[in-house]
Structures are given as structure tokens and as C-alpha cells.
TORTIDREN-962459 format. One line per field, with one value per residue: residue in three letters; residue number from 1; x, y, z of N, C-alpha, C, O in turn. Coordinates in steps of 0.1 Angstrom, whole numbers, plus 5000, padded with zeros to 4 digits. Example, Ala and Ser with C-alpha at 12.3 -4.5 7.8 and 13.67 -1.06 7.14 Angstrom:
type = [ALA,SER]
seq = [1,2]
nx = [5132,5128]
ny = [4943,4978]
nz = [5078,5071]
cax = [5123,5137]
cay = [4955,4989]
caz = [5078,5071]
cx = [5132,5129]
cy = [4967,5000]
cz = [5078,5079]
ox = [5142,5134]
oy = [4967,5011]
oz = [5085,5080]
***
This chain:
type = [UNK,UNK,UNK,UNK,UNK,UNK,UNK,UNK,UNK,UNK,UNK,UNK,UNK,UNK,UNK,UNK,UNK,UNK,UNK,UNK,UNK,UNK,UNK,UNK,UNK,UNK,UNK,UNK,UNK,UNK,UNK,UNK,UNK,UNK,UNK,UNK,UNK,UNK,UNK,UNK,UNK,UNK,UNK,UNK,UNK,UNK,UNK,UNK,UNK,UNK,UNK,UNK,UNK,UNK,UNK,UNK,UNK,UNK,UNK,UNK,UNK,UNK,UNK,UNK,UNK,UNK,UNK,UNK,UNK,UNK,UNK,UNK,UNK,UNK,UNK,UNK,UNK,UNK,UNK,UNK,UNK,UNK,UNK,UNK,UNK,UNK,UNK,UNK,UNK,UNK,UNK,UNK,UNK,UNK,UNK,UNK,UNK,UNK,UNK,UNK,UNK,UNK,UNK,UNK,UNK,UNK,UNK,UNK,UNK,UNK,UNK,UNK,UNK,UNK,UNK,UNK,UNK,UNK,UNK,UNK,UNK,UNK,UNK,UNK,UNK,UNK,UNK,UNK,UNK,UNK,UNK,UNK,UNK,UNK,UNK,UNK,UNK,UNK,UNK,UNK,UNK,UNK,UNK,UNK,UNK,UNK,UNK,UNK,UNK,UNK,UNK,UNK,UNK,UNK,UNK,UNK,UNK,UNK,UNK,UNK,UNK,UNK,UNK,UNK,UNK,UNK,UNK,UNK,UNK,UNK,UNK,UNK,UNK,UNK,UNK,UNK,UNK,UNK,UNK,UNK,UNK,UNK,UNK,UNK,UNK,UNK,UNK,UNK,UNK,UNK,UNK,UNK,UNK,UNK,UNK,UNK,UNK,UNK,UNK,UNK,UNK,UNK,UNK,UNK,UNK,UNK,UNK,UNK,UNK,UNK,UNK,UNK,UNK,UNK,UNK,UNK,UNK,UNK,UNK,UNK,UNK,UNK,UNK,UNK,UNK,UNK,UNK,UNK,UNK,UNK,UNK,UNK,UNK,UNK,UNK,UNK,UNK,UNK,UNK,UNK,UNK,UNK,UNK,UNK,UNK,UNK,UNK,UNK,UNK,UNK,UNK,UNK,UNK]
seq = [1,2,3,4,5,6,7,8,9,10,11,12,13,14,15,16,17,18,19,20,21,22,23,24,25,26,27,28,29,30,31,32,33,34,35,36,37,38,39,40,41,42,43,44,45,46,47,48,49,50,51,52,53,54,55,56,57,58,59,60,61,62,63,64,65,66,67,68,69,70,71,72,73,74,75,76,77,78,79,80,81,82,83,84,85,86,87,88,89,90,91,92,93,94,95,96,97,98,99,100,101,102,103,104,105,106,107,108,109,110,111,112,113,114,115,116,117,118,119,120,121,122,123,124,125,126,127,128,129,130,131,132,133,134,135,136,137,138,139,140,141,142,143,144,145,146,147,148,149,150,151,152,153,154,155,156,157,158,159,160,161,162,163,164,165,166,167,168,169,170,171,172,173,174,175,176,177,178,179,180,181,182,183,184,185,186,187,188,189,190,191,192,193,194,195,196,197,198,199,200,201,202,203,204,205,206,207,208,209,210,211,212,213,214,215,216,217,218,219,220,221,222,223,224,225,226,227,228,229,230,231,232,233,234,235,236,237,238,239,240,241,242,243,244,245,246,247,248,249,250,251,252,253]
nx = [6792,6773,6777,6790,6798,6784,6756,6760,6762,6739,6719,6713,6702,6682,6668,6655,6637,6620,6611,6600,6595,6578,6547,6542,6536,6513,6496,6520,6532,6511,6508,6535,6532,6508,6522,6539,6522,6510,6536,6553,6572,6612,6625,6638,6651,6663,6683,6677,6673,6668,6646,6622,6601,6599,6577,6559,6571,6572,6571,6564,6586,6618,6632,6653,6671,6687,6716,6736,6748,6763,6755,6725,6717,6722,6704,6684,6652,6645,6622,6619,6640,6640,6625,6633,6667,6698,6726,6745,6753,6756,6734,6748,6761,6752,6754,6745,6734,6722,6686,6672,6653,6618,6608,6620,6625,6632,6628,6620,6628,6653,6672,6675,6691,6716,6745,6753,6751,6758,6765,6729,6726,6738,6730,6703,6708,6718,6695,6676,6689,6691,6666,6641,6632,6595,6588,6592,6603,6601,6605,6607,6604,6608,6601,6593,6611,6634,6620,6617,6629,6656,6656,6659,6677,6653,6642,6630,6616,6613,6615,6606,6627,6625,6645,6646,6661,6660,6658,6664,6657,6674,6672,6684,6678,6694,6686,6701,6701,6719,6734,6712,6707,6694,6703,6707,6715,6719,6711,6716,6704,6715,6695,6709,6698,6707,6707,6728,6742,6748,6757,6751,6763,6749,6751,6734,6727,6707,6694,6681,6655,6637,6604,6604,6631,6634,6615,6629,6654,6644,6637,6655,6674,6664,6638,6600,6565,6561,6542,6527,6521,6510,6510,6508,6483,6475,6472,6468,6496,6504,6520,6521,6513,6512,6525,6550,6565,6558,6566,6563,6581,6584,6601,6601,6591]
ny = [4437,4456,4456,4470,4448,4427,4434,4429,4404,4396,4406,4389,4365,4379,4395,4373,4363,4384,4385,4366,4345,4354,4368,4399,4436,4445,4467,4480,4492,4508,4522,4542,4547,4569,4586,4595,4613,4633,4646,4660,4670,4669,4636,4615,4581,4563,4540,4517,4497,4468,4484,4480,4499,4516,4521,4529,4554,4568,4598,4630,4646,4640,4612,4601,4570,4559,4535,4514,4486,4472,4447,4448,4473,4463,4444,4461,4454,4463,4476,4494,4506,4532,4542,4558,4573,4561,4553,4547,4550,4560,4564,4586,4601,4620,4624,4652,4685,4711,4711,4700,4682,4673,4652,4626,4597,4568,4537,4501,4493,4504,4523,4506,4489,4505,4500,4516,4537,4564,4563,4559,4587,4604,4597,4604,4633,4637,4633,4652,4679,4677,4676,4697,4729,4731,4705,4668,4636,4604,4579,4543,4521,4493,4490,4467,4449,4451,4437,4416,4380,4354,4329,4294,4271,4275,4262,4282,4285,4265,4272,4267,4276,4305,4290,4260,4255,4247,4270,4273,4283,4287,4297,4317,4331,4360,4378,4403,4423,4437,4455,4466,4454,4430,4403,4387,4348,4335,4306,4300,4279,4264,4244,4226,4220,4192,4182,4191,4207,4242,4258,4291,4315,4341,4366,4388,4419,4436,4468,4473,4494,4522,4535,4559,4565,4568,4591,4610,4615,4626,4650,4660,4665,4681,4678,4683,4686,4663,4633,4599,4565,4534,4511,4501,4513,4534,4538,4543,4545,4519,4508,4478,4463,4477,4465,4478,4510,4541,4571,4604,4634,4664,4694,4729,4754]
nz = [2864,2838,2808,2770,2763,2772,2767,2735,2735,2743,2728,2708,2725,2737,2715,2704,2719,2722,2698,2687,2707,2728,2725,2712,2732,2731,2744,2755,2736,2724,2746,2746,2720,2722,2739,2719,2704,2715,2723,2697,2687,2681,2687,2711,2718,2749,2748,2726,2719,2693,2680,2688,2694,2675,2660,2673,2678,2658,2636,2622,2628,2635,2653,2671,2681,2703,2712,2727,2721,2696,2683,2685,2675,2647,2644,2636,2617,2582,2579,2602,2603,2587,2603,2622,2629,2637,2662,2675,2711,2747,2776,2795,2784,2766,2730,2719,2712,2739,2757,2732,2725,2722,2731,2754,2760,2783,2781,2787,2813,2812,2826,2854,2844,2841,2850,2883,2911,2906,2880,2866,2882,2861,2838,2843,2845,2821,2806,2812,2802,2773,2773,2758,2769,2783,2774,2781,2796,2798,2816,2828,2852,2871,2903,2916,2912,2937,2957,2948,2957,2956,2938,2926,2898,2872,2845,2820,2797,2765,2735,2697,2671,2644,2623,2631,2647,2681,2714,2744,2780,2805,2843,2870,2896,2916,2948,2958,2983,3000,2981,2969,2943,2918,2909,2874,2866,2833,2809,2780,2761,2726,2707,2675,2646,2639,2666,2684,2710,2720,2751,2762,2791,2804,2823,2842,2858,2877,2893,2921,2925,2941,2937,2957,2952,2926,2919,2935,2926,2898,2909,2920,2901,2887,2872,2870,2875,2878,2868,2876,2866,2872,2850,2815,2809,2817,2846,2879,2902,2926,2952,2961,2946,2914,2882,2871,2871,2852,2842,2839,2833,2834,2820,2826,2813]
cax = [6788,6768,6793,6788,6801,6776,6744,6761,6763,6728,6711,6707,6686,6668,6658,6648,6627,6611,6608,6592,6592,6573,6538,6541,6531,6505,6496,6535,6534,6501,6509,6541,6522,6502,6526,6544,6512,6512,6549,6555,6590,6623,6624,6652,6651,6679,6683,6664,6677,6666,6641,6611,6592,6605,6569,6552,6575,6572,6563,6570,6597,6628,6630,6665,6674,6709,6717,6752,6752,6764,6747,6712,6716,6725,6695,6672,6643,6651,6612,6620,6654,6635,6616,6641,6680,6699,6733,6757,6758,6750,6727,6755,6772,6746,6761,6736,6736,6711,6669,6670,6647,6605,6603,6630,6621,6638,6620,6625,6634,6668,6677,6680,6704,6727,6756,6762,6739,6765,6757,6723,6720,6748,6723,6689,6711,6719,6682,6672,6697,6685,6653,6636,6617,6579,6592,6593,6612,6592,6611,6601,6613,6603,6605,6591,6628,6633,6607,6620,6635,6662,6654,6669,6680,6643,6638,6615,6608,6620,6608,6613,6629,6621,6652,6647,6665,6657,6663,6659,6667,6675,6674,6685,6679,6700,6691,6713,6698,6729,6739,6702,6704,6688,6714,6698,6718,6706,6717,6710,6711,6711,6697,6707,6689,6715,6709,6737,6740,6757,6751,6759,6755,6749,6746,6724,6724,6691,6692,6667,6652,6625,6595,6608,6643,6636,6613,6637,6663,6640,6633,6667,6680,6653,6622,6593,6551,6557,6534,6531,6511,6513,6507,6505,6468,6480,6464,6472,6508,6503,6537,6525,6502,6516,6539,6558,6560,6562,6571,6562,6585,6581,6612,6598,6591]
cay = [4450,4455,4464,4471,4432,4422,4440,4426,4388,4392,4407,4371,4363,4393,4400,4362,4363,4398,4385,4355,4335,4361,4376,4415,4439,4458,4482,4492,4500,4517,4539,4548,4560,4577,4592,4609,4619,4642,4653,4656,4676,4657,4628,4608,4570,4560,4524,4514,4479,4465,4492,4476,4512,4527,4522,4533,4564,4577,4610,4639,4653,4629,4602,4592,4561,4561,4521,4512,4479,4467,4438,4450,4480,4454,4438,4468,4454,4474,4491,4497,4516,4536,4552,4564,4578,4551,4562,4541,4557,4556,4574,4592,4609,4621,4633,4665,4701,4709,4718,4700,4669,4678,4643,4617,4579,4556,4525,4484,4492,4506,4527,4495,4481,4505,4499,4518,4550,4578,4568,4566,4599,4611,4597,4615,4647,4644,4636,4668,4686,4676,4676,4709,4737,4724,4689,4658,4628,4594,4569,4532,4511,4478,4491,4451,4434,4448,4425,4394,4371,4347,4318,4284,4270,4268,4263,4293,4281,4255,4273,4260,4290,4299,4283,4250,4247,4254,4278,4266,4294,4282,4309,4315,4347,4361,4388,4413,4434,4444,4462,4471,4447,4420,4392,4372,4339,4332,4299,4301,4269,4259,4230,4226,4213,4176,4177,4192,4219,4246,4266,4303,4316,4355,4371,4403,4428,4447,4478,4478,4507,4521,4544,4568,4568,4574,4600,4620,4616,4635,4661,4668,4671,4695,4680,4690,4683,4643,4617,4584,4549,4517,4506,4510,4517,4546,4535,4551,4538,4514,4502,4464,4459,4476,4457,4490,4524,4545,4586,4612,4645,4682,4705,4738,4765]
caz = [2858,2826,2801,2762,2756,2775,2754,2728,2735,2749,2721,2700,2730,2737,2701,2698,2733,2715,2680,2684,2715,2736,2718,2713,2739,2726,2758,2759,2722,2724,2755,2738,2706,2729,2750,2709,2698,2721,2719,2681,2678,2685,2700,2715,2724,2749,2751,2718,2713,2679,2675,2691,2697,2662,2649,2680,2681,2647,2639,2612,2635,2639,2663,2673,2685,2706,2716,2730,2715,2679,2677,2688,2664,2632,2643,2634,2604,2569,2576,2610,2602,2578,2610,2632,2628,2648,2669,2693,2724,2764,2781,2806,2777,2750,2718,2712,2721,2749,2752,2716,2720,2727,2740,2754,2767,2786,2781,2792,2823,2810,2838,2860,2836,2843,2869,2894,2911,2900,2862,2868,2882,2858,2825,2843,2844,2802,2801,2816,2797,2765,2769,2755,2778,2779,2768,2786,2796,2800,2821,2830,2857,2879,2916,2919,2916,2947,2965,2942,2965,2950,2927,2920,2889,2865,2832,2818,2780,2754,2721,2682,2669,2630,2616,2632,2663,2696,2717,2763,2790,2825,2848,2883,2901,2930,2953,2968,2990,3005,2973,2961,2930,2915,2895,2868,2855,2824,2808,2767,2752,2714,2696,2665,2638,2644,2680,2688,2713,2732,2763,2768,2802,2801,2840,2840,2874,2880,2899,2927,2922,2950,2935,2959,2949,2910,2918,2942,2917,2888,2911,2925,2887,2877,2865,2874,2868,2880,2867,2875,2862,2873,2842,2803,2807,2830,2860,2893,2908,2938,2954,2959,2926,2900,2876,2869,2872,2841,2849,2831,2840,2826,2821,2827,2797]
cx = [6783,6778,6781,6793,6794,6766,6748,6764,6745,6716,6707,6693,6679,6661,6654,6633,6614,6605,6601,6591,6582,6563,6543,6536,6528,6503,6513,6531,6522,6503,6525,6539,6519,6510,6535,6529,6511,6523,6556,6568,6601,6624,6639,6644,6659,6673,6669,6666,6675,6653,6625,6600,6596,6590,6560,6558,6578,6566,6571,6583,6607,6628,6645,6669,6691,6707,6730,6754,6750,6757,6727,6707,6717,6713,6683,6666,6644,6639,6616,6635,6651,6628,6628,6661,6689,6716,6738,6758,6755,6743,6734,6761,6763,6752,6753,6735,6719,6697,6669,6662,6627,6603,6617,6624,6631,6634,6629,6631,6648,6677,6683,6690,6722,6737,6760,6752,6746,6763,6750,6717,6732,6734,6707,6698,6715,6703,6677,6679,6696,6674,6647,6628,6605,6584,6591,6602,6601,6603,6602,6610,6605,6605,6596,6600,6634,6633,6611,6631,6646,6654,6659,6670,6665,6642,6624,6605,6619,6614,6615,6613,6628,6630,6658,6653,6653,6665,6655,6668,6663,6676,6677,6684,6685,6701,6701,6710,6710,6734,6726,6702,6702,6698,6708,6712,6712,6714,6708,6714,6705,6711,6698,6701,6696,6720,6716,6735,6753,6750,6760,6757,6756,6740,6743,6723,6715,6691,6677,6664,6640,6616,6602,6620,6644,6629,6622,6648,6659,6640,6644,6679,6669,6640,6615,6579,6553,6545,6539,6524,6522,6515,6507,6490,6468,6470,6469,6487,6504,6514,6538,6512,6506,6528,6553,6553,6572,6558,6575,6570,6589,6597,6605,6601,6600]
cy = [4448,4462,4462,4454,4423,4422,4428,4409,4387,4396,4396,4372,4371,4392,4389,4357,4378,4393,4378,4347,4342,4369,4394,4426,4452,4470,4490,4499,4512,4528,4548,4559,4571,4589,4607,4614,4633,4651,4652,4664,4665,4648,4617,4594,4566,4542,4515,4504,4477,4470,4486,4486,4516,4533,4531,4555,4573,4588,4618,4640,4636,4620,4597,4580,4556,4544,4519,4497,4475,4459,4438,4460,4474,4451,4443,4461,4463,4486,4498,4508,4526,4549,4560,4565,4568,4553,4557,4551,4552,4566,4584,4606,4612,4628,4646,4676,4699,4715,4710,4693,4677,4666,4630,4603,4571,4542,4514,4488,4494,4516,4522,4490,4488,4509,4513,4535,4563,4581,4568,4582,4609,4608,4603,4631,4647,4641,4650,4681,4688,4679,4692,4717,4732,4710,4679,4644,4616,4585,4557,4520,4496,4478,4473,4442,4439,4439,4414,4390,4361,4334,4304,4283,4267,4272,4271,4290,4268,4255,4270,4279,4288,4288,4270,4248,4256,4260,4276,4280,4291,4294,4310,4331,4350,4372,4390,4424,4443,4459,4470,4463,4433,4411,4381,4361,4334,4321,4293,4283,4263,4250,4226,4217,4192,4174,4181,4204,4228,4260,4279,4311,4337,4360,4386,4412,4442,4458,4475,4487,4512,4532,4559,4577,4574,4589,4612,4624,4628,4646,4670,4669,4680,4696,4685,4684,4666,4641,4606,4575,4540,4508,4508,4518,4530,4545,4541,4540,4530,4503,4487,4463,4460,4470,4465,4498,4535,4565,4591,4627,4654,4688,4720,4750,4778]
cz = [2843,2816,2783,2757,2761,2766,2740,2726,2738,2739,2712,2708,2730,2725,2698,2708,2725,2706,2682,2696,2724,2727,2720,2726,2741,2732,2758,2744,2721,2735,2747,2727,2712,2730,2732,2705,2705,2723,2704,2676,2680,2692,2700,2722,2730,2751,2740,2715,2704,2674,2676,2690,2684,2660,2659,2687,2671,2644,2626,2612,2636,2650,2662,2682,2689,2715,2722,2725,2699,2672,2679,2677,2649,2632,2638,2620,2595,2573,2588,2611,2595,2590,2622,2627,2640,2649,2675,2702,2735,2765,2792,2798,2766,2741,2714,2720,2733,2744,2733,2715,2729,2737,2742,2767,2771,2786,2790,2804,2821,2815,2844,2857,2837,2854,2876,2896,2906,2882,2864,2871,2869,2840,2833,2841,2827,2799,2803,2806,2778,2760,2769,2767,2774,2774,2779,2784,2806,2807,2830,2839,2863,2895,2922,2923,2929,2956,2960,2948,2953,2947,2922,2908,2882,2852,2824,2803,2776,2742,2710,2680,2650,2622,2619,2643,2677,2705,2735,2770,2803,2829,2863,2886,2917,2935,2961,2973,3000,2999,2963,2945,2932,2904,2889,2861,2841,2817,2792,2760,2743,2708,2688,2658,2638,2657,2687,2700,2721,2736,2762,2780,2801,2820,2837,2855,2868,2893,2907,2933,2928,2935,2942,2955,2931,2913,2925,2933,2902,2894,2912,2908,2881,2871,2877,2871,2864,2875,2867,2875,2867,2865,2827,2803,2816,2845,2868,2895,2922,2937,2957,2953,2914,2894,2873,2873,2860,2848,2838,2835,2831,2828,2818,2817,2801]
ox = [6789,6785,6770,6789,6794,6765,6740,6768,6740,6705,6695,6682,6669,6650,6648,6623,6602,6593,6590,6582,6575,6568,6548,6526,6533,6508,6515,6527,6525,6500,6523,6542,6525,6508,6536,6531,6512,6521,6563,6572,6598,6626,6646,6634,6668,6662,6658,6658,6681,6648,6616,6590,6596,6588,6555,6554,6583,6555,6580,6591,6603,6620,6649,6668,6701,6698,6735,6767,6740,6753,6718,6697,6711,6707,6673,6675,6644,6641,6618,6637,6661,6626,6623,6665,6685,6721,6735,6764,6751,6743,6726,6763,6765,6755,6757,6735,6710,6695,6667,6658,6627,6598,6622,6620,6639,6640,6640,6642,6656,6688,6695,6699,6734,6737,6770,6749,6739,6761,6749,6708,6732,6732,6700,6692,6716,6698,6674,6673,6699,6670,6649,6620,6604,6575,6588,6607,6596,6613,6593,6620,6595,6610,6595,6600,6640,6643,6608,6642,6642,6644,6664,6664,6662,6641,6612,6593,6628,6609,6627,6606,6629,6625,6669,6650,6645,6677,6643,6679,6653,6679,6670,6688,6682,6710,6709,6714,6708,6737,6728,6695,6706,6698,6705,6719,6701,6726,6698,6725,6694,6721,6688,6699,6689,6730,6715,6725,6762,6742,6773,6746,6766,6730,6749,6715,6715,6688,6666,6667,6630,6622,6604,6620,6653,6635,6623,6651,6667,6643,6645,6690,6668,6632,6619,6580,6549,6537,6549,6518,6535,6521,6507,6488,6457,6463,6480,6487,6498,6516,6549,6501,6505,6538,6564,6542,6584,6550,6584,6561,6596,6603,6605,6612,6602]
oy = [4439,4472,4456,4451,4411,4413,4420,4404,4377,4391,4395,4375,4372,4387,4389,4351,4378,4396,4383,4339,4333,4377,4398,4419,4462,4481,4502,4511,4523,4540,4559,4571,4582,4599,4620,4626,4643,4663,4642,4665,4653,4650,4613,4594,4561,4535,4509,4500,4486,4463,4487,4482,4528,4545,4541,4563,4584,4590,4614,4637,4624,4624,4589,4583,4553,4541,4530,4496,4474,4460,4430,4458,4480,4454,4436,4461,4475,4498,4510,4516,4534,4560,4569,4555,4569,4555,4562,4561,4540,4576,4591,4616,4606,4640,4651,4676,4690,4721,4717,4693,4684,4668,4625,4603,4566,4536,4516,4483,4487,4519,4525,4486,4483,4518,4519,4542,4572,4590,4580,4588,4621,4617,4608,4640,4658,4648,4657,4692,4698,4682,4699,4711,4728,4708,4685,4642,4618,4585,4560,4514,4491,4469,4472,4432,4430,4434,4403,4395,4361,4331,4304,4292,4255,4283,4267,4293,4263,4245,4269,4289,4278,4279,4266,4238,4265,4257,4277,4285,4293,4303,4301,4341,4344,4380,4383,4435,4454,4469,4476,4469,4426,4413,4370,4366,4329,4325,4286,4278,4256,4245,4219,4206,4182,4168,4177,4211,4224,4269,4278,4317,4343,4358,4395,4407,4452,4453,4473,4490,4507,4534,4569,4589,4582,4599,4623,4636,4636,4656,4682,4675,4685,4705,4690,4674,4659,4649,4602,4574,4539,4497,4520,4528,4535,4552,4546,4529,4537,4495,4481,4462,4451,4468,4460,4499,4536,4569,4588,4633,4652,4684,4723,4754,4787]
oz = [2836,2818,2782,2746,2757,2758,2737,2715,2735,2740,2711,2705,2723,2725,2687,2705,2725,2705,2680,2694,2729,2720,2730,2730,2747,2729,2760,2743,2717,2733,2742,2724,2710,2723,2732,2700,2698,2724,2702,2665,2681,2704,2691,2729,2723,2753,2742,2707,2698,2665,2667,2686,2686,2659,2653,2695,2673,2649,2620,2602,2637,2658,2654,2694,2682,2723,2721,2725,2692,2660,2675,2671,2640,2621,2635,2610,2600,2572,2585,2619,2595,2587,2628,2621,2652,2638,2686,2700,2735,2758,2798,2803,2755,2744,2703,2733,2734,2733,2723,2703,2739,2748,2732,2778,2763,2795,2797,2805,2828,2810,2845,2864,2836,2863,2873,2887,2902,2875,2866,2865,2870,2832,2824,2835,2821,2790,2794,2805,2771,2748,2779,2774,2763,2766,2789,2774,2816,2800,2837,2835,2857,2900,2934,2932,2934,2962,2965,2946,2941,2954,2911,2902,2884,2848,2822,2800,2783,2736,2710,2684,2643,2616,2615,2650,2680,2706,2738,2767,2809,2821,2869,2879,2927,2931,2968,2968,3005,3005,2953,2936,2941,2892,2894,2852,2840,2817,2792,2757,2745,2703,2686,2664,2637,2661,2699,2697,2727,2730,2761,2779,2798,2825,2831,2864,2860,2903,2902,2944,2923,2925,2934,2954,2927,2910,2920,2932,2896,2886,2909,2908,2870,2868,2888,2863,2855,2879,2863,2886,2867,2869,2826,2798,2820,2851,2864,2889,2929,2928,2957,2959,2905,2901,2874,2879,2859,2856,2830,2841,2821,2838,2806,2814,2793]
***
């Protein structure tokens, strides 16, 4: 189960795989923009981790950023904290009165992340509930991991990280189609600048999550006026091509 002590062992890597071992990724950040340009009152981020979208989500109107872990939240950059109001929480249990947010995002596939389908549908019903009349609720998943078959043990990088060591991640992937999820091993291991190292192994479960099943879920909590891309470029959805599927859903005026 993904728990809050997980996030928080896992943010090192994450935000070192984000920061620097993995280039930027422009198209997300740019459909993001996009997507507040167009919704410019309140906006809510759930699952903001170390504030990757801040810049792409800024706007007159406030931008909150609700995280459930401590160490991903520490992690936020001084400019980057400067753009958004930042908030420990979950997405099951939001701290704010209702109809208050014009626009609310679920990004990174952070739906998937969380255990078990009663929270899920228990964090789309505080999105809906939040989210303002005429407003919207952007959510982003990977109905892909599905379809991914299990994995043996392979080594995915071995990057120099800025302060001299390195930073190797083994990975094993194990489905479980029985239970609809996807289990990543992930196997962190640090070299320090005298050679030395050690391994942390951090296990991750992925919701596999159909297309049909997210959209039935928006509907039967209340949204309304679906959209759906394939893509940041908003391309059409097609169920074996696209890499994602990003869903755009209306709460009615």
C-alpha cells in the first residue's frame, strides 16, 4: 500500500529523476499553462510534489498546492514557493469549503498512486465538490500499465548526480492482473563520492486504471462536458497509441 512514509522516502528519487536525470517535459508543462489560461480563478493542485507545475499553473488568482508528503513539500525551490500556497494534505479529505476552486488538476498520474478503488472514488467525489459551478477538474492517468506485462530485474540509468555521486535504479515490474495493479520494485543505489554505496529498495503499486473505468467514475460523481486527449498536444484518445489520457470534466453552472 502507498502510505505517506512511502512519498516520503521516495521523494529523494523522484525529485532527483525530475531535477536532473530526466530532461523537462515541455508539452506537459505547456498543456498545463494552457489548460489555467483558460481557468484563471482558484486553482487547486492535488498531488503537487515539489512543485513541478507551480510555474505552469500560475496565475493572478491563487493556486494551491495540497501534497501529502513532507519531504517533497521541503523540496519546493524558494521561486517556485513564491508561486503557489503549499498545504499537506490527501486528495480523499480536502481541507476547503465547497464550489471554491475555478480549476482543480490531478496530474502525474496521481490517481493511480492511490490504494485502493473506494479512495479513489472517495478523492473524485472531494474533487467534484470543490470544484466551482462552470469550473473544471483536469485529471491524468496511464490506462497503458494495464497492458504492461511483468519485467525482470533491469537497470534503467546510472547518472552522475550534481554533487558527485551517482545515483543507478534497478527496476523490476510485477503485474497483477488479478487485483488490477501494476508493482514497480525500484532498487536506489548511491555512490558516493569514495566509492562507497548503499541500496534503497522503494516498491511502488500502480492502479490499473481502464479509460472506461475513470470516465464512468467522473460521470457517476457528477461531472459532466467530458474531454479527452491522448496526449499533451490534445490529440484524440486512442486506447492502444496513446501514452495517456488526460480528462477534462465540467461541473455544471
Amino acid at each position: 500500500m502507498n502510505t505517506r512514509d512511502l512519498w516520503n522516502r521516495y521523494a529523494r528519487y523522484f525529485n532527483a529523476e525530475e531535477g536532473f536525470i530526466f530532461p523537462a517535459d515541455q508539452p506537459e508543462l505547456d498543456f498545463y499553462r494552457r489548460i489555467r489560461e483558460n481557468h484563471t480563478g482558484l486553482c487547486l493542485e492535488i498531488g503537487a510534489g515539489a512543485g513541478r507545475l507551480a510555474g505552469s499553473l500560475h496565475a493572478e488568482s491563487v493556486t494551491v498546492a495540497l501534497e501529502p508528503s513532507d519531504s517533497m513539500l521541503q523540496a519546493w525551490s524558494q521561486f517556485d514557493s513564491k508561486l503557489a500556497v503549499r498545504l499537506q494534505g490527501t486528495g480523499e479529505l480536502l481541507p476547503f469549503r465547497s464550489s471554491c476552486f475555478d480549476l482543480v488538476c490531478f496530474p502525474y498520474n496521481g490517481l493511480q498512486c492511490v490504494s485502493g478503488s473506494e479512495v479513489r472514488a472517495a478523492v473524485v467525489k472531494e474533487a467534484f465538490r470543490v470544484t466551482a459551478p462552470g469550473g473544471v477538474f483536469v485529471l491524468e492517468v496511464s490506462p497503458v500499465f494495464a497492458r504492461r506485462g511483468s519485467e525482470p530485474l533491469t537497470q534503467r540509468y546510472n547518472a552522475a548526480m550534481p554533487d558527485g555521486t551517482r545515483l543507478i535504479l534497478r527496476e523490476k515490474v510485477e503485474s497483477r492482473p488479478d487485483i488490477k495493479s501494476v508493482r514497480y520494485h525500484m532498487y536506489y543505489t548511491t555512490v558516493k563520492t569514495d566509492g562507497s554505496e548503499v541500496t534503497d529498495d522503494v516498491t511502488l503499486d500502480l492502479a490499473a486504471t481502464s479509460r472506461d473505468e475513470t470516465v464512468t467514475l467522473l460521470k457517476q460523481t457528477g461531472f459532466c462536458d467530458i474531454i479527452q486527449w491522448g496526449n499533451y498536444d490534445r490529440s484524440p484518445y486512442h486506447n492502444d497509441l496513446s501514452p495517456r489520457l488526460l480528462v477534462s470534466a465540467g461541473k455544471e453552472e
